[in-house]
TINU-934206 format. One line per field, with one value per residue (C-alpha): residue number from 1; z, y, x; residue in three letters. Coordinates in steps of 0.1 Angstrom, whole numbers. Example, Ala and Ser with C-alpha at 12.3 -4.5 7.8 and 13.67 -1.06 7.14 Angstrom:
BEGIN
pos (1;2) .
Z (78;71) .
Y (-45;-11) .
X (123;137) .
code (ALA;SER) .
// end
This chain:
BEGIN
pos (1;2;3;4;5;6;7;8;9;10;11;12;13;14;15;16;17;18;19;20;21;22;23;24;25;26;27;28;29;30;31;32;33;34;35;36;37;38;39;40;41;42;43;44;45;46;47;48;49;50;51;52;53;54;55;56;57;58;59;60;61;62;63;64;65;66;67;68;69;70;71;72;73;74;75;76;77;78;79;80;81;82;83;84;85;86;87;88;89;90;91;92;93;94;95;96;97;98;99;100;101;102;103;104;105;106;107;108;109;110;111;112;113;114;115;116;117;118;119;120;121;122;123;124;125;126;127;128;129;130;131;132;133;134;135;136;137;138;139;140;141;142;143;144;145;146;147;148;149;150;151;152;153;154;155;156;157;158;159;160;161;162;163;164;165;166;167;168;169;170;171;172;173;174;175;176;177;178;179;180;181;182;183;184;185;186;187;188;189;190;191;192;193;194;195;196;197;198;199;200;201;202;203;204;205;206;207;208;209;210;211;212;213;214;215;216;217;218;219;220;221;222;223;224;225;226;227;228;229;230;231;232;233;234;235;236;237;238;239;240;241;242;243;244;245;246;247;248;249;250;251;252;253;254;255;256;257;258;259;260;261;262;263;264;265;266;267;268;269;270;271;272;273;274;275;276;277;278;279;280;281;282;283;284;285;286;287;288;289;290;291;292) .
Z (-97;-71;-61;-25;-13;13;43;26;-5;12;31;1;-20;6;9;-31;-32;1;-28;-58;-34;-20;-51;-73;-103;-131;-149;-173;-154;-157;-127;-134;-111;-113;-101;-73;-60;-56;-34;-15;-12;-17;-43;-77;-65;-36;-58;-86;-62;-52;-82;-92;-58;-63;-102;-91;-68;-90;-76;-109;-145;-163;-198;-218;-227;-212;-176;-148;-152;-123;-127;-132;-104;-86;-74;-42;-18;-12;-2;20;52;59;81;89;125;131;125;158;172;147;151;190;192;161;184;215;192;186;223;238;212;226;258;252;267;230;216;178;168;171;171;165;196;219;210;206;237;253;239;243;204;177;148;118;141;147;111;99;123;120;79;91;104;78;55;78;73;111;109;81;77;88;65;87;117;134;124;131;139;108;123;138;161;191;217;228;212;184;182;190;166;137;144;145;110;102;111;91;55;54;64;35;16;13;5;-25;-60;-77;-55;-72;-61;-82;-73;-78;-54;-28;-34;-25;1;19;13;28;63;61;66;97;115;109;120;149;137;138;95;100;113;128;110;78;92;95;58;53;76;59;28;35;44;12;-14;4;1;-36;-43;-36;-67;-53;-55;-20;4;-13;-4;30;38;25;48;74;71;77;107;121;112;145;167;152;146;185;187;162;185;204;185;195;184;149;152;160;134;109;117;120;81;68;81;62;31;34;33;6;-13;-7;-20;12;13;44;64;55;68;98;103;98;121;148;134;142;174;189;175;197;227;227;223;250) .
Y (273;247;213;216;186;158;155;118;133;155;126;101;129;133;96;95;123;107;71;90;104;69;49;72;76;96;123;117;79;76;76;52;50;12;11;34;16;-14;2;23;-2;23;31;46;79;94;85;105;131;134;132;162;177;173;186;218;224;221;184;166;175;163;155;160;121;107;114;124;122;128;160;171;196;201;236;249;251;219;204;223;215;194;218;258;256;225;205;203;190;161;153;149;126;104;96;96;74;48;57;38;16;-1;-1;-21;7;9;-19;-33;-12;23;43;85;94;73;87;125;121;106;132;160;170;185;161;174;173;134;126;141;118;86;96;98;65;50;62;47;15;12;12;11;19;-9;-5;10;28;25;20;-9;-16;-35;-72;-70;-86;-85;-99;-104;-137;-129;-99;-122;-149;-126;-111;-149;-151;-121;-129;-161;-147;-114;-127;-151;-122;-109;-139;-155;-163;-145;-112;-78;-43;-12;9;42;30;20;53;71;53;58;98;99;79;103;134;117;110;145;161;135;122;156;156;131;122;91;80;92;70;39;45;40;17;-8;6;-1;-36;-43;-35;-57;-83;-74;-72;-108;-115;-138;-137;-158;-135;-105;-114;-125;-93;-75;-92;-92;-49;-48;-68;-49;-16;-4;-17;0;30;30;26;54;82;73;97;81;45;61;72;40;18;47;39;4;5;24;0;-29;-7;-1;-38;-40;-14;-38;-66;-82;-100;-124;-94;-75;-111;-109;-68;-79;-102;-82;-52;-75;-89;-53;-44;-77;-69;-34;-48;-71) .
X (-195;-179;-199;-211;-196;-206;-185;-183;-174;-142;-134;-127;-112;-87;-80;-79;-51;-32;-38;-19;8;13;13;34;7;26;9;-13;-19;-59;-83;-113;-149;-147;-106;-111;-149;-128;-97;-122;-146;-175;-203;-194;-218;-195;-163;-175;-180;-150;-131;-152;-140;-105;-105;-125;-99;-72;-57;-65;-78;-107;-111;-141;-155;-126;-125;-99;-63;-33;-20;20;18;-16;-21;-16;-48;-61;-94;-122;-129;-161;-179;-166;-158;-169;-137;-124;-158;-161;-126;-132;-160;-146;-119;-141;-163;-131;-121;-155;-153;-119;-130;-162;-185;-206;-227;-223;-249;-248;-282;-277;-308;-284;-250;-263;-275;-242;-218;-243;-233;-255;-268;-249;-215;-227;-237;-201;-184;-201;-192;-156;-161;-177;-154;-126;-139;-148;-187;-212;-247;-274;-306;-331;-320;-287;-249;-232;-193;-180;-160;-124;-105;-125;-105;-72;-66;-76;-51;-27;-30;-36;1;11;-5;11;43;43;28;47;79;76;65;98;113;90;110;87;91;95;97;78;112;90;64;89;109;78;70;108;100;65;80;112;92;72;106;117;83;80;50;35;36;4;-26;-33;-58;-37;-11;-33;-36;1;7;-13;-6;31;25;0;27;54;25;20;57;60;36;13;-23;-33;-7;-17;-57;-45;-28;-51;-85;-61;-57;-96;-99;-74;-86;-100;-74;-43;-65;-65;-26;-13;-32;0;25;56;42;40;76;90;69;79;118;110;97;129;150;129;128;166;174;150;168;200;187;190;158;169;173;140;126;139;137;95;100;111;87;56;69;74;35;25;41;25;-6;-5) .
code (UNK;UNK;UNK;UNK;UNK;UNK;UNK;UNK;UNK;UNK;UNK;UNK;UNK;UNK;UNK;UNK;UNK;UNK;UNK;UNK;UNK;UNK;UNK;UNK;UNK;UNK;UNK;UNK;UNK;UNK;UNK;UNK;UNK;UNK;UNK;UNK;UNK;UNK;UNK;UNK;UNK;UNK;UNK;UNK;UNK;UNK;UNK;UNK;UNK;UNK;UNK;UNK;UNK;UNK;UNK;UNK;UNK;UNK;UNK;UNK;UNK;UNK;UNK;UNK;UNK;UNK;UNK;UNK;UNK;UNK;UNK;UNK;UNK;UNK;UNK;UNK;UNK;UNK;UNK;UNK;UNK;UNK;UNK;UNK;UNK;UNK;UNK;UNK;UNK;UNK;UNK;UNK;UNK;UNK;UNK;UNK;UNK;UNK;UNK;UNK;UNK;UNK;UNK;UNK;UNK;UNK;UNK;UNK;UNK;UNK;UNK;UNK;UNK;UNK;UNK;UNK;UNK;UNK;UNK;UNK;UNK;UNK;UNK;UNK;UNK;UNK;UNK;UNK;UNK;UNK;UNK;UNK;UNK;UNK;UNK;UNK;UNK;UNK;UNK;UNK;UNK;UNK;UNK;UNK;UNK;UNK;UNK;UNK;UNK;UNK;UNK;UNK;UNK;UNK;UNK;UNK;UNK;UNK;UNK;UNK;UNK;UNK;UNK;UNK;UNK;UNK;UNK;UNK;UNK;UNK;UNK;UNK;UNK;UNK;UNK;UNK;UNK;UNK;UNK;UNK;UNK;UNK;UNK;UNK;UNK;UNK;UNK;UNK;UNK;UNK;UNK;UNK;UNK;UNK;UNK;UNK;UNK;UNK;UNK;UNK;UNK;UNK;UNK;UNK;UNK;UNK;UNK;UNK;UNK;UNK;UNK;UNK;UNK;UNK;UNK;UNK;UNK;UNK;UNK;UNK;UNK;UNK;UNK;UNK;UNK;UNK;UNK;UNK;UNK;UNK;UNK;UNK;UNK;UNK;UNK;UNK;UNK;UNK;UNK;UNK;UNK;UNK;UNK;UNK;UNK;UNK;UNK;UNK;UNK;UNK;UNK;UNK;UNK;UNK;UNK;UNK;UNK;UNK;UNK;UNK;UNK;UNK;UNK;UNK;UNK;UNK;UNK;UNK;UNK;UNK;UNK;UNK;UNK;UNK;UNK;UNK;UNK;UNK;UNK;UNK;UNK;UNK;UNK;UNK;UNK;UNK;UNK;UNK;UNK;UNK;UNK;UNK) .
// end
């Protein structure tokens, strides 16, 4: 008999799946509670969840008094939706949620009698989104009543001088002594941002291209093996959570940074380090300008 699963639960098992794509985990390569809390940034509860999720349906396997494992070749199927019909409705007022969000017509804190009441929607359709959300990164739960949006870079300034501080750390990235590249992880990488540019960015969501995105930029940060870029990279992927979430529900944006990344990865792959530098460079710049 299958675990009826949260809409929290489906959400993180997807994002744990789109994880072992991304990173390249081998089979057999063990998938801890306490490793995945820390990446997701959530309670051990809904991870354990999931990871019963995904082995019920076939995506990992579990091992009596040892746990769950990544499998050689998960089965075909996939994950359930959240809610029967109801998809398309959360989907809608998540974005119209990010939407209002952007352009300052909702408050820091978020109370479910005031929204329900705004988008005319049902409670469970509400309580699926603001999940969604949550799970995103973009809002989290305040104890009592209400939600509450979690901090970003709340004005224009600030958007600005984080790409400036961008700019100057991941540039350098790519140029440290100590900088190595995980060939599998980069190789996987290149093949995930081939199939976008061949589907016109129709092969992904947005908000499973945010993942990427920063995903992308994190393991150029981690390549360069040290400890302070790498935690600056990675603070600087959560402030900017909710502002490129905006952007890449612009499907040509997510075609262009997609090309933009090959060509980085492609120097990489040269071992032309001075040119990845100055590809980044030109990669941030171009996100800048857009956002101006």
């Amino acid at each position: 008999m299958m675990t009826k699963a949260t809409a929290l639960q489906i959400d993180l098992a997807r994002r744990i799946a789109d994880y072992i794509a991304q990173e390249g985990l081998e089979a057999g390569a063990h998938l801890t509670e306490k490793n995945l809390t820390d990446i997701f940034n959530v309670s051990r509860t809904p991870v354990r969840g999931a990871l019963q999720l995904l082995a019920e349906h076939g995506q990992i396997s579990y091992k009596p008094n040892s746990g769950y494992f990544v499998k050689d070749v998960p089965v075909s199927g996939g994950l359930p939706l959240a809610a029967e019909g109801a998809a398309i409705g959360v989907e809608q007022l998540y974005r119209d949620i990010i939407r209002a969000r952007a352009e300052d017509e909702l408050a820091d804190v978020l109370l479910e009698s005031e929204l329900m009441e705004r988008y005319a929607c049902s409670r469970p359709v509400l309580r699926k989104a603001l999940l969604r959300l949550s799970a995103d990164q973009l809002i989290e739960k305040k104890p009592g009543r209400g939600w509450q949006f979690l901090p970003a870079l709340d004005s224009p300034q600030a958007l600005r001088d984080s790409y400036r501080f961008r700019i100057i750390i991941e540039c350098q990235a790519l140029l440290e002594d100590g900088f190595h590249v995980d060939e599998v992880r980069l190789r996987s990488c290149k093949q995930r941002f081939q199939t976008i540019v061949q589907s016109g960015g129709q092969a992904v969501t947005p908000s499973e291209f945010f993942r990427m995105n920063a995903a992308f930029h994190e393991m150029l940060a981690e390549f360069s093996c040290n400890r302070f870029i790498v935690q600056a990279m990675r603070q600087q992927s959560q402030l900017r959570r909710f502002e490129e979430h905006v952007a890449f529900y612009r499907y040509d944006y997510i075609v262009e940074a997609t090309r933009e990344h090959l060509e980085i990865i492609r120097a990489i792959e040269e071992g032309d380090r001075e040119w990845a530098a100055s590809l980044m460079r030109r990669h941030l710049q171009a996100a800048l300008r857009l956002s101006e």
